[in-house]
C-alpha positions in Angstrom: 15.7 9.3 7.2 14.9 5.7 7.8 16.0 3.8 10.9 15.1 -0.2 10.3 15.8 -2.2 13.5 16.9 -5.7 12.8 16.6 -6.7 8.9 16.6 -9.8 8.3 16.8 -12.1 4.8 19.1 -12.8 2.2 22.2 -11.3 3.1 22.1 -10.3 6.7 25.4 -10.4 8.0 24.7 -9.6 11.8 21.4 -10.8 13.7 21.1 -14.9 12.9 24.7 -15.1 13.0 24.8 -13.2 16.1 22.5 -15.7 17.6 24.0 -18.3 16.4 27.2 -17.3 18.3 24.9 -16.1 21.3 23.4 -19.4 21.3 26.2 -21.1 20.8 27.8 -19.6 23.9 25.0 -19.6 26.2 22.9 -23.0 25.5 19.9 -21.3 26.4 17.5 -18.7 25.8 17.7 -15.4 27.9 14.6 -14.5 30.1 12.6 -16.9 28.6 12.9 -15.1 24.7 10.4 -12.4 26.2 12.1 -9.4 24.5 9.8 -7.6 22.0 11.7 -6.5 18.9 11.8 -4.6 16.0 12.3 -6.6 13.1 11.8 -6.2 9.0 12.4 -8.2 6.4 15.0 -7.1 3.6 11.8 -7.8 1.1 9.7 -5.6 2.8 12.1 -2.8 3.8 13.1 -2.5 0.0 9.4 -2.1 -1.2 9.2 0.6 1.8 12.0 2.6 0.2 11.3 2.1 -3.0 7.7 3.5 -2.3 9.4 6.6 -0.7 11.5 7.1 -3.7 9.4 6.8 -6.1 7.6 9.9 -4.5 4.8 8.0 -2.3 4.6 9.5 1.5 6.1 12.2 3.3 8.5 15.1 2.2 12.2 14.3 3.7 13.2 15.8 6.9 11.6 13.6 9.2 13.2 10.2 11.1 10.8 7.2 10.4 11.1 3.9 12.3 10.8 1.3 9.3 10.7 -1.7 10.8 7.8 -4.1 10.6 4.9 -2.5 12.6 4.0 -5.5 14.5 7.2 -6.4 17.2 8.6 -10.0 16.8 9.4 -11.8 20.3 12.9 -13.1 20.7 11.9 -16.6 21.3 9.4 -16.5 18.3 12.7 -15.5 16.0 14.9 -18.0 17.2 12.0 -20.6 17.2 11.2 -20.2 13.7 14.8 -20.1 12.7 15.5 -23.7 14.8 12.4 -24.7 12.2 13.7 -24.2 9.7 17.4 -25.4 10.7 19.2 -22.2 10.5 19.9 -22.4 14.2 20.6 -25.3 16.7 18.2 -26.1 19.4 18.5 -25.0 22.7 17.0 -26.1 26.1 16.4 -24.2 29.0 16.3 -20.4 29.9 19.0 -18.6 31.8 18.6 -14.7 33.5 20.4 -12.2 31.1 23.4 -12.0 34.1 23.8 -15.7 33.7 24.2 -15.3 29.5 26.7 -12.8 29.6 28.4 -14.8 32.5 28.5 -17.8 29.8 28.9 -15.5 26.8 32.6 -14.0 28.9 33.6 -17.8 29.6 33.2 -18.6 25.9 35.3 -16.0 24.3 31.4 -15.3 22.4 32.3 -12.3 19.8 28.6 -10.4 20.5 29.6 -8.2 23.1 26.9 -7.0 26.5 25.6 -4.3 24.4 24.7 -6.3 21.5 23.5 -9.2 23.2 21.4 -6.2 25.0 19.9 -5.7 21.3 17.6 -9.2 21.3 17.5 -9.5 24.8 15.8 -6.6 26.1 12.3 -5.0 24.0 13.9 -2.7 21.6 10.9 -1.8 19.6 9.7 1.4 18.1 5.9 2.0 16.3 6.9 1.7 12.8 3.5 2.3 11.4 3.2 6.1 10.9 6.0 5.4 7.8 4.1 2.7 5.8 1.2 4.6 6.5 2.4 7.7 5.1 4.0 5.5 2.3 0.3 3.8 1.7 2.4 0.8 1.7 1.0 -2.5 2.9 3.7 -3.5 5.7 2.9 -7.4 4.8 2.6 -10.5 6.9 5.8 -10.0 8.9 9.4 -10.7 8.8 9.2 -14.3 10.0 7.6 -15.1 7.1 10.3 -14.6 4.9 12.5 -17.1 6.4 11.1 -19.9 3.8 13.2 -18.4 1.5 16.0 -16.8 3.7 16.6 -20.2 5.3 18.8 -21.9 2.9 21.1 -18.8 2.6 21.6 -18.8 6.3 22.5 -22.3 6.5 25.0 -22.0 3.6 26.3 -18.8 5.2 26.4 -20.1 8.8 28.6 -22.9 7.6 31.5 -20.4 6.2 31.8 -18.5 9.2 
């Protein structure tokens, strides 16, 4: 079994629009955008499984952590999405009591325990799978926000 953290790319419905909205609601970043996360890009998850499938790596029967091996820091995500004009820019930091504080006044739809998700390290060692998979994990998922970007904006705008 596979377990991905946060995929993002083409298509991700949850994580940049839930910052959006969480940055929409707060105006700032929590604790500074310290948070070490787990992170992949749809790209790279894809070549992952289709490695596995195609009969590269372990037998089944074991729980993998596939996200990129190398964790992404909160603030380095949301900087390289304001980049790249997916999300707004935001100034300051505020404590994580002081988001949700702003996130209840708002009527934000993240809830605490997804905020907790980006705010907080949530990071597991994803290298054992890609290299039992002798599958190159690539660059990392920030990378592929070149491309992703101009599906995010579009998407951002309908919701």
């Amino acid at each position: 079994m596979l377990r991905p953290g946060l995929v993002i790319g083409a298509g991700d419905r949850w994580l940049v629009p839930a910052l959006d909205q969480l940055l929409g609601a707060t105006g700032a970043l929590w604790e500074g955008g310290r948070a070490l996360l787990s992170v992949v890009a749809v790209r790279d998850l894809a070549r992952l499984i289709a490695r596995l499938a195609l009969g590269a790596g372990p037998a089944g029967g074991s729980v993998w952590h596939a996200s990129h091996p190398v964790p992404v820091r909160a603030a380095d995500l949301v900087g390289a999405l304001t980049e790249r004009g997916v999300l707004a820019p935001v100034d300051g930091h505020l404590s994580e009591a002081e988001c949700l504080e702003r996130m209840a006044a708002s009527g934000c739809r993240v809830g605490p325990s997804q905020f907790k998700l980006v705010a907080q390290d949530h990071w597991y060692d994803s290298a054992p799978v890609w290299d039992a998979a002798d599958c190159p994990p690539g660059p990392g998922p920030l990378t592929c926000l070149d491309e992703a970007a101009p599906w995010y904006r579009e998407f951002l705008a309908r919701v």
